[in-house]
C-alpha positions as CSV (number, residue, x, y, z in Angstrom):
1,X,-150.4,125.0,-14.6
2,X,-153.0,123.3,-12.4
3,X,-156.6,123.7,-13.6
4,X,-157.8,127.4,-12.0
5,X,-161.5,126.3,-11.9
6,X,-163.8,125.2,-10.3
7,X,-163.7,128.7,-8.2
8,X,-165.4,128.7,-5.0
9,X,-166.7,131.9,-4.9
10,X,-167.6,134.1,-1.6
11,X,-170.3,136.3,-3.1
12,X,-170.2,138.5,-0.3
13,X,-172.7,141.1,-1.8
14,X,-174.6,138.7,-3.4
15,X,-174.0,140.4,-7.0
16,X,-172.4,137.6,-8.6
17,X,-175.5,136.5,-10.6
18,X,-176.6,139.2,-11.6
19,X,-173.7,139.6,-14.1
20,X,-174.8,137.5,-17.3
21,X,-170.9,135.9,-18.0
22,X,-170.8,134.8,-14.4
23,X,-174.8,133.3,-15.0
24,X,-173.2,131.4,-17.5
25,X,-170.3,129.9,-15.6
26,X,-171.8,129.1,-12.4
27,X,-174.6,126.8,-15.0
28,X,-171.5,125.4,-16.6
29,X,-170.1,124.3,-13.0
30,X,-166.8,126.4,-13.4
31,X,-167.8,128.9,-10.5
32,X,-170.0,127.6,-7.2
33,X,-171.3,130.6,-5.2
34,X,-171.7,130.3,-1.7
35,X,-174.0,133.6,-1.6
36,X,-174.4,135.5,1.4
37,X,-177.4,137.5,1.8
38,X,-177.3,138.9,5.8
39,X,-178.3,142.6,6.9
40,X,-175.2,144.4,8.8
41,X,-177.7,144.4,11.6
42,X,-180.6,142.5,12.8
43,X,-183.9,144.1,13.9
44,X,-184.9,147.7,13.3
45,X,-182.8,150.2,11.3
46,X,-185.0,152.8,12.5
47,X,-184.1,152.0,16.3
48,X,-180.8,151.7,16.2
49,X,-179.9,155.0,14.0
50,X,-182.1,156.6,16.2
51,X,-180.2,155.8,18.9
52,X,-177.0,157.8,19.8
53,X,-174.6,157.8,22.3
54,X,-171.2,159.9,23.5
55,X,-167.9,158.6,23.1
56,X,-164.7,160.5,23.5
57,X,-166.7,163.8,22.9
58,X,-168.8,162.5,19.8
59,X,-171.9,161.5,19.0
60,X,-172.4,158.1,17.9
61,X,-174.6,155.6,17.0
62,X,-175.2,153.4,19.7
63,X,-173.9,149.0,19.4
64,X,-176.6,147.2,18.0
65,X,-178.4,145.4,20.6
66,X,-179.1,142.1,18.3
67,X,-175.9,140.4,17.8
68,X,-175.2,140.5,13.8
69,X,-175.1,137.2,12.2
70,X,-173.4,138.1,9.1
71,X,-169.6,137.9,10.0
72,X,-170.2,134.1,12.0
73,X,-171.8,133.1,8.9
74,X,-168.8,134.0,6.5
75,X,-166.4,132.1,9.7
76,X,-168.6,129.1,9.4
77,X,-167.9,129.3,5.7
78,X,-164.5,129.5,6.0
79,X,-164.1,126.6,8.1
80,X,-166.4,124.7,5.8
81,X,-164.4,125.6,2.9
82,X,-161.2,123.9,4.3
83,X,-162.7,120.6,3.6
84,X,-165.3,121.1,0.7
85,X,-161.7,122.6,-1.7
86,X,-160.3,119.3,-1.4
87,X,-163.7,116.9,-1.9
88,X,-164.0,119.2,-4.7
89,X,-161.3,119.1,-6.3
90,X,-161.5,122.9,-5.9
91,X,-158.7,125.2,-8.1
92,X,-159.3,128.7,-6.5
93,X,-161.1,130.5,-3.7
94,X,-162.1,133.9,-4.5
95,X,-163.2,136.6,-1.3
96,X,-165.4,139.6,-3.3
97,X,-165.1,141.4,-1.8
98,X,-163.0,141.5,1.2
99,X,-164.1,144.7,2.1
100,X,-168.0,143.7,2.6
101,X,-166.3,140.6,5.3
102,X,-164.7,143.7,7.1
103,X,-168.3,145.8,7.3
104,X,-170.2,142.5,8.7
105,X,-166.5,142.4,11.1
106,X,-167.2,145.8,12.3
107,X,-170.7,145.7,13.2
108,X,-170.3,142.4,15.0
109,X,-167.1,143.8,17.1
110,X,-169.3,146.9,18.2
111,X,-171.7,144.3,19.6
112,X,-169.2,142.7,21.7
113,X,-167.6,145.9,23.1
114,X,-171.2,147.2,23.7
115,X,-170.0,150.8,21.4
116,X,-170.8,152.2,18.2
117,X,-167.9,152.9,17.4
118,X,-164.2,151.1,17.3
119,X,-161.8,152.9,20.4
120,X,-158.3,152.2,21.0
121,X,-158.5,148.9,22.7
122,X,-161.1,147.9,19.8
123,X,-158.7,148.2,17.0
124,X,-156.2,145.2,18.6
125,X,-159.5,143.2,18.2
126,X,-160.1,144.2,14.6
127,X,-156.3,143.5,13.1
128,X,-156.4,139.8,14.9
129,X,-159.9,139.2,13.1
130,X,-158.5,140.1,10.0
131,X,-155.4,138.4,10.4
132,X,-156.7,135.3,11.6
133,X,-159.5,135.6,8.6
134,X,-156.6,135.6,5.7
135,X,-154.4,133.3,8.0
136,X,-157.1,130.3,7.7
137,X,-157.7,130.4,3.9
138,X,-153.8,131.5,3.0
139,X,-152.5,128.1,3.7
140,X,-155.2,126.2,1.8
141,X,-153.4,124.0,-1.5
142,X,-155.5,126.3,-3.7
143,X,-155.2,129.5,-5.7
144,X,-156.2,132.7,-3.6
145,X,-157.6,135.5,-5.1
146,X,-159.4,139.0,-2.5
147,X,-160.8,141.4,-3.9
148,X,-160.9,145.3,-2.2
149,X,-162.2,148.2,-3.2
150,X,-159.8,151.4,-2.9
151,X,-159.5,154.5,-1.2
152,X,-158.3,157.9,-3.1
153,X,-156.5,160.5,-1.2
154,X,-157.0,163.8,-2.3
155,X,-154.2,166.9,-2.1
156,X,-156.0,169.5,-0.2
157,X,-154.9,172.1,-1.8
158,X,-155.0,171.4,-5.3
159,X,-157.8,168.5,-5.5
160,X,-155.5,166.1,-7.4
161,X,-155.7,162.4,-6.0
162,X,-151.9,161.7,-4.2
163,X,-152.4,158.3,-3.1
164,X,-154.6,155.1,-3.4
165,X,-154.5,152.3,-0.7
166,X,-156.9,149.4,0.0
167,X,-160.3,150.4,1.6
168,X,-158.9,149.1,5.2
169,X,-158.9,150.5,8.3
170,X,-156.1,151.0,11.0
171,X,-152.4,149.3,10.7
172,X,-153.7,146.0,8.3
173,X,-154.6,149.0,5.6
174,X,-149.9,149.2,5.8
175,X,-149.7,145.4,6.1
176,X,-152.4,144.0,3.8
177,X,-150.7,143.3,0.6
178,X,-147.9,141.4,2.7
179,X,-149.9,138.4,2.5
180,X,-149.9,138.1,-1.5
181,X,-147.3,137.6,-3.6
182,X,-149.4,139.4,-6.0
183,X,-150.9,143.0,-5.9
184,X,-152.6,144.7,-8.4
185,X,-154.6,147.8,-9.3
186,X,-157.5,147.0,-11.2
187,X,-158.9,149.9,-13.2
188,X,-161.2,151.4,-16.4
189,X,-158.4,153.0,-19.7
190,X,-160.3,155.5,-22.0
191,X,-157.4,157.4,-22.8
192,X,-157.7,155.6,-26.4
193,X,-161.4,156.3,-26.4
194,X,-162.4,153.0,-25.7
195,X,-163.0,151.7,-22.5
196,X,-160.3,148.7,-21.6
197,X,-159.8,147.1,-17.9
198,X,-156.1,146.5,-17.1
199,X,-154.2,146.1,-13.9
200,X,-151.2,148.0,-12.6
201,X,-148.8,145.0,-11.5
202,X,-145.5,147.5,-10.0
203,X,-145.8,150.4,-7.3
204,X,-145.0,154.2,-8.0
205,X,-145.3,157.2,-5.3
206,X,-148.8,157.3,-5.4
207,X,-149.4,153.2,-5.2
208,X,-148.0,150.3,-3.5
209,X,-148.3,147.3,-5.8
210,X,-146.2,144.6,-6.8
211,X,-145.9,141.5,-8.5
212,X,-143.2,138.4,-8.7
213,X,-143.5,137.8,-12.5
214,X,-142.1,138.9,-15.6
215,X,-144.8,141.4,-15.8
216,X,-144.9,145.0,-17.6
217,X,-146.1,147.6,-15.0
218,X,-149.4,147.9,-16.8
219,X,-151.4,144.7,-18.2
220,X,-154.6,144.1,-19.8
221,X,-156.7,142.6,-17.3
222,X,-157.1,138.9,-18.8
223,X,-155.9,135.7,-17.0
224,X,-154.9,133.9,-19.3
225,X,-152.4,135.9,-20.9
226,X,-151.1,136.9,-17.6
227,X,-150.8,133.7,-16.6
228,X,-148.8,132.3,-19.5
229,X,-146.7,135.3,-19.7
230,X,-145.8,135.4,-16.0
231,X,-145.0,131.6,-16.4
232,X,-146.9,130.7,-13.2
233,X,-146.1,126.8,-12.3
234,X,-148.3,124.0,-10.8
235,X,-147.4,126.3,-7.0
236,X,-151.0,127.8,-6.5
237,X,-150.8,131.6,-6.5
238,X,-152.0,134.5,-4.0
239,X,-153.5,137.5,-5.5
240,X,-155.0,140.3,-4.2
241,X,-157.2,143.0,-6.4
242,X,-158.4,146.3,-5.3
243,X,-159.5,149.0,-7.3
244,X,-162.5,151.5,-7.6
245,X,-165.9,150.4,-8.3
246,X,-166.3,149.3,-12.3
247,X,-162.8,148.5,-12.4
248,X,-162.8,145.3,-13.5
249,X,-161.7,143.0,-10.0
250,X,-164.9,140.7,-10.8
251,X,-164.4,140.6,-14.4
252,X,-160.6,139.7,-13.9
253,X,-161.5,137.1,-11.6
254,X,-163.8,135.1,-13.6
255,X,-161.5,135.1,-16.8
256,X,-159.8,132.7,-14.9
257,X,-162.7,130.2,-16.2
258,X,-160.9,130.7,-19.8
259,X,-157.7,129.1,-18.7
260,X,-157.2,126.3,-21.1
261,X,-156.8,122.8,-19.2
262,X,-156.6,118.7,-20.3
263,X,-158.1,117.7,-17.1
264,X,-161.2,118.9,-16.7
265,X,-162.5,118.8,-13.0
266,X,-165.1,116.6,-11.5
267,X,-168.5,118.1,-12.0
268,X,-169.7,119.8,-8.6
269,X,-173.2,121.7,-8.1
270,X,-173.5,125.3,-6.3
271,X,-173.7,125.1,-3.4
């Protein structure tokens, strides 16, 4: 298959370097972090959580009253990135996570509307963003990888978790996984009494995953040996990962950086 790496990486929380194996591959020039290190909200926390206001019979906080940086930021890097993956000879984009982009999203659509909170005619805003946001990197010649964390629904009644879906809001949270070929569950095993991170490639009642390779319906969570047993070709790949936190998305990810390849890619400096 086509080299995986260099991986341009959206370190959306800006934890990627603090994890000693990804320290280690961003100095090698396999992974270049475009960090982003923006508050949800500009000026004082204090003044706008002090701030309420009444909307359809609740109590909210109020809109911020500085518009929010954060989301344009991660659009400017997006547009950027349609150029910079192919002067850079570029093998995958990772998102990681996803769900941060959608926090910065939220706050910046509550200054627009003027409310602190997302009505009815808000949430048609909200599923365009996202689907214009995984419509412009989708199409790029490149592997795809977005990372989510996950939601657990809970029985009522007897406290047993029924479901798990993507942590997403309104109808994208039903349509999400559409845009991968690829969905998996990323998760912690200590059932043997050691801890071991695989991914759940097919669905079952509680889950909706899926996958279009040869794939058993649980996997250790290792590129490589996905890869080469799925049989993926030089086509680049869509995958999306979402899981609790500790389960291993990150991790998963950056194994891609042991994919074996002849050609190793121009050298390119973090950006």
């Amino acid at each position: 298959m086509r080299c995986p790496w260099p991986i341009l990486w959206f370190d959306l929380d800006d934890r990627l370097q603090e994890m000693a194996t990804a320290e280690k591959l961003i100095a090698e020039g396999k992974v270049i972090p475009w960090t982003f290190k923006d508050p949800l909200i500009a000026g004082s926390i204090r003044a706008r959580q002090a701030k309420t206001e009444v909307r359809q019979r609740f109590k909210t906080l109020a809109a911020p009253q500085t518009r929010p940086e954060g989301y344009l930021n991660i659009l400017d890097k997006l547009d950027e990135a349609r150029n910079f993956v192919v002067n850079n000879k570029i093998g995958t984009i990772v998102i990681d996570p996803m769900t941060r982009a959608i926090e910065h999203m939220n706050r910046f659509l509550q200054y627009q509307t003027g409310h602190g909170v997302i009505e009815e005619s808000g949430w048609l805003i909200y599923l365009s963003n996202l689907e214009e946001f995984m419509n412009h990197i989708l199409p790029l010649p490149v592997n795809k990888i977005f990372v989510f964390h996950s939601r657990d629904y809970m029985d009522e009644d007897t406290g047993r978790r029924v479901q798990v879906k993507p942590l997403v809001s309104g109808q994208m949270q039903a349509k999400v996984g559409s845009y991968f070929a690829e969905v998996w569950y990323c998760y912690a095993d200590s059932t043997s009494g050691e801890t071991e991170w695989k991914v759940r490639t097919k669905p079952a009642s509680w889950i909706d995953c899926r996958t279009s390779k040869p794939l058993d319906e649980v996997e250790l969570a290792y590129f490589p040996d996905l890869i080469k047993k799925g049989g993926w070709g030089d086509k680049p790949f869509t995958v999306m990962l979402f899981g609790p936190f500790g389960g291993g998305k990150t991790s998963l990810a950056l194994s891609l950086c042991d994919v074996e390849n002849e050609e190793v890619p121009n050298e390119v400096r973090p950006s």
